[in-house]
C-alpha angles and dihedrals in degrees: 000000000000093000136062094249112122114246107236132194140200123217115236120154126039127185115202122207117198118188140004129355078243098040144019145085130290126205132163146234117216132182110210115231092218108040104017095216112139125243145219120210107184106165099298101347130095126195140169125251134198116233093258093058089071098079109088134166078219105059111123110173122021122188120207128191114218115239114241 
């Protein structure tokens, strides 16, 4: 990054971790490209969120896109 300008980045993608280091349940949280709704993957169901449902005190690992 030659120029001044900040670098920005978008969340899109959470994994949520429930439980114990040895034990738990993971899901995820999944922004689409096209639509830019957010997603909820729980084992075999997927929901919508709204946006204020992201933040987690079980989020474990988050995933950003930089902005071009």
């Amino acid at each position: 990054n030659k120029s001044k300008a900040p670098v920005l980045y978008d969340l899109y993608g959470v994994v949520n971790h429930y439980g114990s280091m040895g034990a738990g349940h993971y899901t995820a949280y999944c922004q689409n490209f096209l639509n830019k709704k957010w997603y909820e993957f729980n084992d075999s169901r997927v929901s919508e969120l709204n946006r204020s449902e992201i933040v987690s005190d079980s989020s474990y690992v988050l995933f950003y896109r930089r902005r071009d």
